[in-house]
Each structure stands twice: as C-alpha cells, then as structure tokens.
LOFI-483739 format. One line per field, with one value per residue (C-alpha): x, z, y. Coordinates in steps of 0.2 Angstrom, whole numbers, plus 5000, padded with zeros to 4 digits. Each point is the difference from the previous one (the first is absolute). Example, Ala and Ser with C-alpha at 12.3 -4.5 7.8 and 13.67 -1.06 7.14 Angstrom:
<nodes>
X	(5062 5006)
Z	(5039 4997)
Y	(4978 5017)
</nodes>
This chain:
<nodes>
X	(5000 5007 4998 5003 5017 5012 5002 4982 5005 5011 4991 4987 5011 5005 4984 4995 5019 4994 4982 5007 5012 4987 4988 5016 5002 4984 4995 5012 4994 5009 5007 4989 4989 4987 5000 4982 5002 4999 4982 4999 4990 4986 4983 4987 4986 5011 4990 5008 4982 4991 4988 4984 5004 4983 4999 4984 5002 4988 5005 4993 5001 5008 5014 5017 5013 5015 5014 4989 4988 4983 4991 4986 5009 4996 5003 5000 4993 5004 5019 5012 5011 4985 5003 5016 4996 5016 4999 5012 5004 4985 4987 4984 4996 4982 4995 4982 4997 4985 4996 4991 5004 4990 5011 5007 5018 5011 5016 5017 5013 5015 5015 4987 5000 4982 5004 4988 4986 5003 4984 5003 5015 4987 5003 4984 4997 5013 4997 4983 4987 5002 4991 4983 4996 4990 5007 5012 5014 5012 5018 5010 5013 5019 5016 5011 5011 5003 5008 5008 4994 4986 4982 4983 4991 4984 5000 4982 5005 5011 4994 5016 5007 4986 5007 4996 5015 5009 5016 4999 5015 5000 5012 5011 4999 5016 5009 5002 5001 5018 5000 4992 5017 5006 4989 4990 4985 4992 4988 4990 5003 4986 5004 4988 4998 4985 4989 4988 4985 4993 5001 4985 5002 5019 4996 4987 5015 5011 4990 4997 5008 5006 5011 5010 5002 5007 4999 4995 5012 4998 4999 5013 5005 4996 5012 4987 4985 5008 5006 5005 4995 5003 4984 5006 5003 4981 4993 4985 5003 4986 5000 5000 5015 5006 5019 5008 5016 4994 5009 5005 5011 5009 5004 5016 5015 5016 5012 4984 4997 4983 4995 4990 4986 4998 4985 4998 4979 5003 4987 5015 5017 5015 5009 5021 4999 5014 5002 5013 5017 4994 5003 4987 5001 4989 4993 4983 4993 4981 4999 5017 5014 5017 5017 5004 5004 5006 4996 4998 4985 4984 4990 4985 4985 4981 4994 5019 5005 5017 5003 5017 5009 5006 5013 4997 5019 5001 5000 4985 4992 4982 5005 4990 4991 5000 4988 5004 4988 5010 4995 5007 4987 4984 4996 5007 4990 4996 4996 5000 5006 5013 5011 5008 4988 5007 4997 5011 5009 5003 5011 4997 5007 5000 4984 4987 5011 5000 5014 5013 5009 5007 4994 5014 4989 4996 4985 4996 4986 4984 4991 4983 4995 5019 5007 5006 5020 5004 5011 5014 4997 4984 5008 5005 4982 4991 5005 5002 5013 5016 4992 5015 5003 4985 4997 4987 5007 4992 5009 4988 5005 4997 4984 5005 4995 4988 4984 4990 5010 4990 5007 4989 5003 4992 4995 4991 4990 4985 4983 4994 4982 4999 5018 5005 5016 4999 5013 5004 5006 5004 4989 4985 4993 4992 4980 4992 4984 4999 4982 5007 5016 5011 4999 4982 5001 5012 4987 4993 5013 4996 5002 5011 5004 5002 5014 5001 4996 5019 4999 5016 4998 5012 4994 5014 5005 5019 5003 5014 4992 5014 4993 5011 4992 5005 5000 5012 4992 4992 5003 5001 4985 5000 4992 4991 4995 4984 5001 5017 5017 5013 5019 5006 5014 5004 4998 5007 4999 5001 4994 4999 5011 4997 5018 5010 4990 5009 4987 4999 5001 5006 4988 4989 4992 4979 4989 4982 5004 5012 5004 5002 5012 4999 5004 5005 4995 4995 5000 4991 4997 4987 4991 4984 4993 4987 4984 4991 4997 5014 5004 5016 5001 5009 4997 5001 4980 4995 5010 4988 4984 5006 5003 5020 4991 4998 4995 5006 4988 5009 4996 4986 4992 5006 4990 4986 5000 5001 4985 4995 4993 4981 5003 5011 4990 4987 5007 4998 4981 5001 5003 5010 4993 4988 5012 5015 5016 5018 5014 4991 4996 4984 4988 4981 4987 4988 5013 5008 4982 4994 5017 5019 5001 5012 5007 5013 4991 5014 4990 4984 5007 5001 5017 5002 4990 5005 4998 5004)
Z	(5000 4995 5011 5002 4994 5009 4992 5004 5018 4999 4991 5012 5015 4992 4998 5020 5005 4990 5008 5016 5000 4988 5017 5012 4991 4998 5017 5007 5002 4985 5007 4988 5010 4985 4998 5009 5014 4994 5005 5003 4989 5012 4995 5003 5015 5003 5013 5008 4998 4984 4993 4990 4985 4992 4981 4992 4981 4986 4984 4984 4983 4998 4986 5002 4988 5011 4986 4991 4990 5005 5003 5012 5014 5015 5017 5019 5009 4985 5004 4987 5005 5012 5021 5006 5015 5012 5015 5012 5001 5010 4997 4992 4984 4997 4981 4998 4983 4989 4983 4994 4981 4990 4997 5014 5007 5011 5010 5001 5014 4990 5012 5015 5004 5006 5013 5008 4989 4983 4993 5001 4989 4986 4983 4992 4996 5013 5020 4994 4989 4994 5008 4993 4991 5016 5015 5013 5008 5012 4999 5018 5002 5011 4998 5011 4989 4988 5000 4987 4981 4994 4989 4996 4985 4991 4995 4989 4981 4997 5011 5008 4983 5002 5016 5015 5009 5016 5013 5013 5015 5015 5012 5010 5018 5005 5013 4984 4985 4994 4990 5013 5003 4981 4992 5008 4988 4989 4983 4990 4980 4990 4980 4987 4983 4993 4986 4991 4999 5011 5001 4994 4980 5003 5006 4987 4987 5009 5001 4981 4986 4995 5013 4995 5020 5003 5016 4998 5002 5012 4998 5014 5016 5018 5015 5017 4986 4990 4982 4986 4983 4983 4993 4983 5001 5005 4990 4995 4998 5006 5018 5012 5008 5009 4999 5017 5010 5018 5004 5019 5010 5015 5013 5008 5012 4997 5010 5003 4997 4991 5000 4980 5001 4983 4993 4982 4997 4980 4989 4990 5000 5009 5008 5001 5015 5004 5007 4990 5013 5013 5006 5003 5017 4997 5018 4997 4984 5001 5021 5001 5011 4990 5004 4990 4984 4990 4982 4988 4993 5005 4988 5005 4993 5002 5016 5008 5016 5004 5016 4997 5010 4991 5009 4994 5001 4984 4995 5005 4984 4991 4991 4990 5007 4985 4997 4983 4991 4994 4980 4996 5011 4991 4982 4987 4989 4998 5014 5009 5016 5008 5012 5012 5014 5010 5019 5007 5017 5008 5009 5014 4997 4979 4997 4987 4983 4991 5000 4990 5004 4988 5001 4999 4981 4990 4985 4985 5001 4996 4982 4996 4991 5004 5014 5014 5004 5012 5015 4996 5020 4992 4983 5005 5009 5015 5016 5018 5010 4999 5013 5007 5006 5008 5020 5013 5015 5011 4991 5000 4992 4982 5000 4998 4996 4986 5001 4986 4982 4987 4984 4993 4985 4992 4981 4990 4984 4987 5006 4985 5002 5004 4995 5015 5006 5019 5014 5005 5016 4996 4983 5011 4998 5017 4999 5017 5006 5010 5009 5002 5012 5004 5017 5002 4988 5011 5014 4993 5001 4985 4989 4984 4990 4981 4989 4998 5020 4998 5018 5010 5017 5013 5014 5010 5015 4997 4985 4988 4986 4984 4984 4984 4990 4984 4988 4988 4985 5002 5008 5019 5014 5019 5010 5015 5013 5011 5018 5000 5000 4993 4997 4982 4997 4982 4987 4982 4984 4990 5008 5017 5004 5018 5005 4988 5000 5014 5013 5016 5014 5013 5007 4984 4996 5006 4994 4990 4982 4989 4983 4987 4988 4981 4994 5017 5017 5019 5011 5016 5016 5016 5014 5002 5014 4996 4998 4982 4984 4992 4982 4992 4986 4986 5007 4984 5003 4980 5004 5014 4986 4987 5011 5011 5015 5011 5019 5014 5010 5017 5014 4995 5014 5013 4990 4999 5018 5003 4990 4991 5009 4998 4990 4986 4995 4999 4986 4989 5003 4985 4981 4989 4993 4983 4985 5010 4993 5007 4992 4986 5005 5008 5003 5007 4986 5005 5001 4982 4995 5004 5001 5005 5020 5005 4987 5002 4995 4995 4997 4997 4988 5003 4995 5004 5006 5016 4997 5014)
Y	(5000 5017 5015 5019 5006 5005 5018 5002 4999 5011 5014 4998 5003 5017 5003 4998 5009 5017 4997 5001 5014 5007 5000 5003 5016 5007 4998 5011 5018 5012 5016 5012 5006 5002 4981 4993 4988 4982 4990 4983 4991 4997 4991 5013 4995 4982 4991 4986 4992 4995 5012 4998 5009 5008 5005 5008 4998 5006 4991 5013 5007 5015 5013 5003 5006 4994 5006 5012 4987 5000 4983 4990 4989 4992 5007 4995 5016 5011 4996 4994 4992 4995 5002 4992 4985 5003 4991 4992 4979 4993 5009 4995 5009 5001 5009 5003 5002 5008 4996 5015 4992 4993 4985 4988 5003 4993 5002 4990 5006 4996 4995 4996 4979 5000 4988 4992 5013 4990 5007 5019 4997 5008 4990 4998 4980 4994 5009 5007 5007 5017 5015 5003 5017 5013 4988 5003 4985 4999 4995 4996 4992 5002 5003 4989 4989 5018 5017 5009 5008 4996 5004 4997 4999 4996 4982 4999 4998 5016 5013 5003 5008 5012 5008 4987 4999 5005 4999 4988 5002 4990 5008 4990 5001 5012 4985 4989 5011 4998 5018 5012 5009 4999 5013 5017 5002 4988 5004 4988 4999 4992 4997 4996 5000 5010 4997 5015 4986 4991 4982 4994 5004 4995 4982 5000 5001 4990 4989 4997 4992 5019 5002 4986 4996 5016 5009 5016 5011 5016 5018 5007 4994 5010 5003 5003 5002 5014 5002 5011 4995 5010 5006 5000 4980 4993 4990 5001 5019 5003 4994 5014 5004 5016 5003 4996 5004 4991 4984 4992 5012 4993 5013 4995 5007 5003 4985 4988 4985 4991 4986 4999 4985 4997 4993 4991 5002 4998 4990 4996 5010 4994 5019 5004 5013 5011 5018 5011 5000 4988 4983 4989 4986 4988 4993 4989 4991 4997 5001 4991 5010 4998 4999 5019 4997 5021 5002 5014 4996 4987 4989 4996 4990 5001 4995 5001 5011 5007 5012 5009 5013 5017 5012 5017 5005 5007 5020 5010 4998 4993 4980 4990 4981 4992 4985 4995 4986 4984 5001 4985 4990 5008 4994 5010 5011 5019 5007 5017 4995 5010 4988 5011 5005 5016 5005 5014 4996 5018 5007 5012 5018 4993 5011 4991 5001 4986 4988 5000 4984 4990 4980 4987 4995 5016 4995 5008 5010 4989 5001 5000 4982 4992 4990 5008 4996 4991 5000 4983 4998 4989 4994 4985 4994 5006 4992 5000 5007 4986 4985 4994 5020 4999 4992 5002 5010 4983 4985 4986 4984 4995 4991 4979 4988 5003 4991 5007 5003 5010 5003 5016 5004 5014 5005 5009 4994 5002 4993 4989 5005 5018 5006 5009 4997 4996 4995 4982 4994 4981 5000 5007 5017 5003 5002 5001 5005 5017 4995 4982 5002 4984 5005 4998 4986 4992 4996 4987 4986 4991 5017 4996 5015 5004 5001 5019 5003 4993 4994 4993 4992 5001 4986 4997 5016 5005 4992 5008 5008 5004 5007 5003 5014 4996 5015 4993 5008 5017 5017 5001 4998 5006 4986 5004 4986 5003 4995 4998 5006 4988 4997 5005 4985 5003 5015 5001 4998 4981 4987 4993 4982 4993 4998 5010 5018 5011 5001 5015 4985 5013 5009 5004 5016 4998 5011 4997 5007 4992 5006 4984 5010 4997 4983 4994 4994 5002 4988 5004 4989 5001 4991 4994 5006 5012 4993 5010 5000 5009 5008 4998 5014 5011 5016 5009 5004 4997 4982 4997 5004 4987 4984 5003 4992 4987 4995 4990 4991 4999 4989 4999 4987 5014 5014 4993 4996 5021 5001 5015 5019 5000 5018 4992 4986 5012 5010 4983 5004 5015 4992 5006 5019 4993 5000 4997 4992 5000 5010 5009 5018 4995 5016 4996 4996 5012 5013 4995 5000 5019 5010 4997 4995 5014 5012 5016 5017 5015 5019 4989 4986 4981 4996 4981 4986 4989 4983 4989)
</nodes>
C-alpha cells in the first residue's frame, strides 16, 4: 500500500511553522498607537447550554437585478442570499418554514448529518415529500457531532438556482476551538454564478434533444449577491438591465487578521479565489479543522467550504477578491459570460477608489459573442486543492477494513426513445418519486424498490463503506454525500488500481464534497452508523436534473424502528400539483392556462416569464 510522500510532509510542516509565528506575531500589541486593539474571536451570546434555535422563514416570488439584469427569483424573507442560521455546537436548530408559492419546495442543510432526525434532511423522494403550495413545516434538528462552514439550500427540482440559498455556521464552543486566538474578526464569502433567466425555460432546453446535454451556461457570477455585468453584452438585447458599479466590499483593518468562510452556492461553476497581494491559510474544508496549509490562490467547487485566514499587512490601499470561474469546466460555445467576479477588500484610511491591484493572471478584455480567456490556473482541469497537502487538525485513522466496495461509474449518453442525453450512475439514470420517499417506503419491511429509485442498502452498523467514482471519460463532478462526512483516500486523473494508485492512508482529508476531476477518479470511504436514507450526488445542479444520483438506504431495520414524526408523513397526504412532472420547467396548469405564474414588470412592461 502506498501512502503520503514524504515531501508532502514536509511542505505541510512549513506550512504549520509560518501559521504559528504568523499568530505569535500578530498577537503582540504594535507600538502605533493608531493600530485598533486585537479581539478575540469570540462566538457571539455562547452559552455553555444548548439553545433552541428559532427561524421564521417565508419562502416567495420576488425581482432582483443582482449585477444590473433584471429577472424573477426566489427569495427567503425578501433576502438573497436568504437569512444566515449561526448557532453554536449543541443547539437545536428549529426552521419554520412558509410556502407562500404556488409550487412545493423544500430544504436540504448541506454539511448537517441529521443524526438521529434522518427525515428533515429535505430531499424530495428520499427523507420526505415536498412542501405543498400555501402550507407551512417545520425543520429541527442539532448540532452536536458538527461545527464549522456550511449552507442551506432549496432541494425541489432547481429552485436553488433561482435564489434559495443561505450560510450555515455552527460555532465552536471557545474551550475546544483550535483557531480562537489565530484570527480577530471573521466575514462570510458566498460565490455564485448567475443566470439572466430563470430556471424553468433553462431546464426546459436542457432538457431537450437541442441542448445536446449541455448545461446551460450562466450569465455572471455573484460575490455576497452582488455583480457587475456590461449592458452592452445581454443577450437578448432586449432584457432589461441597468448599468451597475455595486459589487461586495469587505471593510477591513490595517494589521488584522480574517478569517474568510467561503462558500461555493454555484448551480454549476467551479471558482479560483484570490485577493490581489495576499496569502491565503487555509484552516477548515467543509466543517473539517486543518492542519494550515498557505496558498495563493483557492479552487473551490460547487457545494465545497473553505475557511482561510487573511493578514491585512500590506500597504493602506483598496485590492481586488477575485473569484474567477473555471472555463474550462463549462461546455464550450458562445457565450457572454464574464469569468472573473470582483469584490473589493478595503482598507481603512484607503478611502472608496477603486482598486488598482494587479492579479497574479491579467485577461484580455471579454468580447461580445467570443470565449472569454481563461486563467491557465484552470487549463489543465478543475480540481481540488493537492490531497495529500491536506490533514484534519484531529487525526483520526484511515477507515479499514472495507466492508462495502462500490465501483460508480458515471456517464453520459443519448436516450434512444426521447433523445435527451441524461446522466448515468452505473448505466442508471436516477428516476424517483418525490410523493413516494424511500423513507416512508421503508416502513414496510417487505418494500422492494425500482430500478431508477437506484436504492443501496447498508444493513450491517460500522461497516466500511469505499466508493470509486469513476469519471474516466467526461469533464469533472463535485460529489456531495448526505448524512455524512467521509475520508477522501484517492484523487486523480486515470484510473484507480487497488494496490498500485497512491492512496492518503495518513490521516485523510474528511469533508462531504469531493470534486471527481475530468477523466479521473475519487475514491472516498465512511461508516455506517447513521441510520437514513441518504443521496449520493453530482452537485453540478443541471447533473442532479438529468439522472447524477443515487441513495443509500442505511440501517435500515434501526430506521424503521425510529419511526417517522406524525407531521412528515403528513406531507405525503398532498399529490403532486395536476400536470406535474420532474425536471421540465414545471409551472401550475391553471396558471399556464390563464397567464404566466410570476412575471417581472419594468415602467409597466412584462419582460420575461418565470417558469419554475
């Protein structure tokens, strides 16, 4: 069995040496006298006992023109990004939700385990059935076995694209978090990319024999839920868009540190973040603490969370965050998109002028109807940070021996009777029933389950559980693991041999989002001790759509001993909206019927229909 090198070693113990006179040095008080006092980095209200958390939330239709372009979205209280749940480990998280839509919804808390509360984990046709149209539900579950970065977001068809997303943190009680003393303030960074329509006529193409199985390809990208976009550049020319200068400004002090959390809410675009003349610590992937590891510049995929640190040692001035969009991992074509996504980190005593910096990548300005250049940083393919430099802070043990071995491979191809090119995990093409959950399916012992449900039980409690996700021949996929977080053993690209490919046996990376890089592998392991039903998915959000999915059935004797609350299997009392079929832009019939469900008005005029 091969394992981590020895050079990796190495440049990780650099790494930890700078970190630590890095925080040696800036905890000693500077002699200028106009330099602030340094805070500690203490969670707001901590309460050494566990707290209800309470969240009213009111789930409606609404406009926004984040970079400039008008269109209809979907909002959390009239918020986007929508309200940020921040809470402390150990307290219960309760989320009352409304659907004031006319179409169901639902919720997934992307990072959270769910232990012990399988059936708020919020994936329609696995843990429940969707929320009806006009209803309200409640979400509760805890937070003992998480802390760390993470988010929330709408898991009914696409409606996530459409602006139902949101921060999740989960503080760290002061006494055992490692990182308390190693920054003063902290600020969340939430990336996106952004698309002029709204999903529903996108999915519609996408899902047709037009679109050839590609993805669509988005408009712009968001920092924080602000953009800029060139008027001159929409297409169609006629949408309406109103020339815009506001993107995310981040406030910062002279000689502080910040600690970024950086947040990935993309449907489909993989980010390189950098800001111009800083450093970047990385110190937690997806709720895991890491021994710090310094780079210049983060890659970072949809669904993914780093936390960095920042020191603001640099000259008084204002310096470009740069989240540039990885090209090379969106189809080609013509497009308008501009890839690099602008915030402005500033200075105190700098004033409000606009940066100057330089990037360590200059592009050529973007033209109209032509492929944007690209920053080489994503030539070769979009990827994780190097495995082998990255180790959780708490070793824990590589997980052995394997119990479970799935080979996943995953492909896409021409359906013979529609000619819509759909995703294939194993030659199946995922095709559940939102009103029919496996979890409630699951209480009958006898249940079977169909091909496309795509079901695979997990009967025996700690079993070792390895999947190869085999993307030997197509672009790359982040893969996200519900209810779990798991041990990524192997990353590249070829093909994975047991024995011969180099594996990450010491202390591997955990974390719940893995990217599968183009024409390559990840190899990821976990334990089965969480009874659920849990999906395993492409987080590319138009991969979810065309079939990237499965479920694990786990334990499934124990969950069906814990039985299901009285208020979820209630929701399976509602059918389907009349008319209603997955993935295809689905809008209300009587609403098709008599006029569009929700549209954007500008001086009086509709301008665009939202499907959903």
């Amino acid at each position: 069995m091969q394992t981590t090198s020895p050079s990796s070693w190495f440049c990780r113990s650099i790494a930890i040496t700078l970190f630590t006179l890095l925080t040696l040095l800036l905890s000693t008080p500077l002699s200028n006298s106009h330099t602030p006092a340094l805070a500690q980095a203490v969670p707001p209200d901590f309460s050494p006992t566990p707290r209800n958390r309470i969240f009213f939330w009111k789930v409606t239709y609404s406009t926004l023109a984040p970079d400039g372009v008008t269109r209809p979205v979907i909002l959390v209280n009239e918020k986007y990004p929508g309200p940020k749940i921040e809470v402390n480990r150990g307290d219960y998280v309760t989320v009352i939700v409304e659907n004031a839509l006319d179409v169901p919804t639902s919720f997934h808390w992307h990072g959270m385990t769910m232990r012990g509360d399988p059936w708020y984990d919020g994936v329609p046709g696995m843990n429940q059935c969707p929320i009806p149209a006009g209803t309200n539900f409640t979400y509760a579950f805890g937070t003992d076995d998480v802390v760390g970065t993470h988010w929330w977001h709408a898991h009914f068809e696409n409606q996530y694209i459409d602006g139902l997303v949101g921060a999740i943190i989960i503080r760290d009680p002061p006494a055992t978090n490692p990182f308390l003393r190693a920054y003063d303030e902290e600020r969340n960074v939430i990336l996106t990319d952004w698309y002029h329509q709204a999903t529903g006529p996108l999915l519609q193409t996408y899902l047709s024999p037009a679109s050839k199985g590609h993805e669509p390809v988005p408009n712009s990208g968001l920092i924080n839920g602000k953009g800029t976009f060139d008027c001159k550049n929409v297409i169609p020319a006629d949408l309406p868009c109103n020339q815009t200068t506001d993107r995310a400004v981040f406030h910062v002090i002279p000689n502080r540190r910040y600690r970024l959390r950086i947040i990935n809410t993309a449907a489909a675009a993989s980010f390189l973040f950098s800001i111009d003349g800083h450093q970047l610590l990385v110190i937690e992937a997806d709720g895991t603490d890491l021994n710090p590891f310094m780079v210049d510049s983060l890659p970072i995929n949809t669904g993914q969370r780093y936390s960095v640190i920042v020191v603001t040692n640099q000259d008084i001035a204002n310096y470009w965050m740069r989240a540039e969009i990885g090209m090379h991992c969106l189809p080609p074509g013509q497009h308008n998109l501009d890839p690099i996504v602008l915030g402005e980190f500033r200075y105190a005593g700098a004033g409000v002028a606009t940066p100057t910096s330089v990037g360590r990548w200059v592009p050529k300005p973007p033209v109209k109807g032509q492929d944007p250049e690209e920053n080489p940083a994503f030539l070769a393919a979009c990827q994780d940070l190097d495995l082998f430099a990255l180790h959780p802070l708490k070793a824990v043990p590589i997980l052995e021996p394997i119990t479970n071995n799935y080979h996943v491979k995953m492909t896409f191809k021409k359906n013979p009777e529609d000619d819509i090119v759909r995703g294939y995990l194993n030659d199946i093409t995922f095709d559940g029933d939102a009103w029919n959950p496996t979890i409630v399916q699951n209480l009958n012992e006898a249940a079977t389950y169909t091909v496309g449900e795509h079901v695979m039980r997990l009967d025996r409690r700690d079993a070792v559980v390895q999947i190869i996700l085999d993307n030997s021949e197509g672009g790359e996929h982040p893969f996200h693991l519900h209810g779990h977080t798991f041990q990524v053993i192997a990353q590249g690209v070829g093909f994975y041999e047991e024995g011969k490919t180099p594996i990450n046996s010491i202390n591997p990376l955990r974390r719940d989002t893995a990217t599968v890089p183009e024409n390559g592998f990840t190899v990821i392991r976990f334990k089965v001790d969480n009874p659920g039903v849990w999906s395993l998915h492409c987080h590319i959000e138009w991969h979810v759509s065309t079939g990237l999915v499965m479920q694990f059935l786990e334990l499934p004797d124990e969950l069906r001993a814990m039985g299901i609350p009285k208020h979820v299997g209630k929701l399976c009392e509602t059918p389907a909206p009349r008319g209603f079929k997955a993935h295809t832009g689905f809008m209300p019939a009587a609403a098709a019927a008599a006029k569009p469900a929700v549209a954007a008005f500008v001086n009086g005029t509709t301008t665009t229909t939202f499907n959903h």
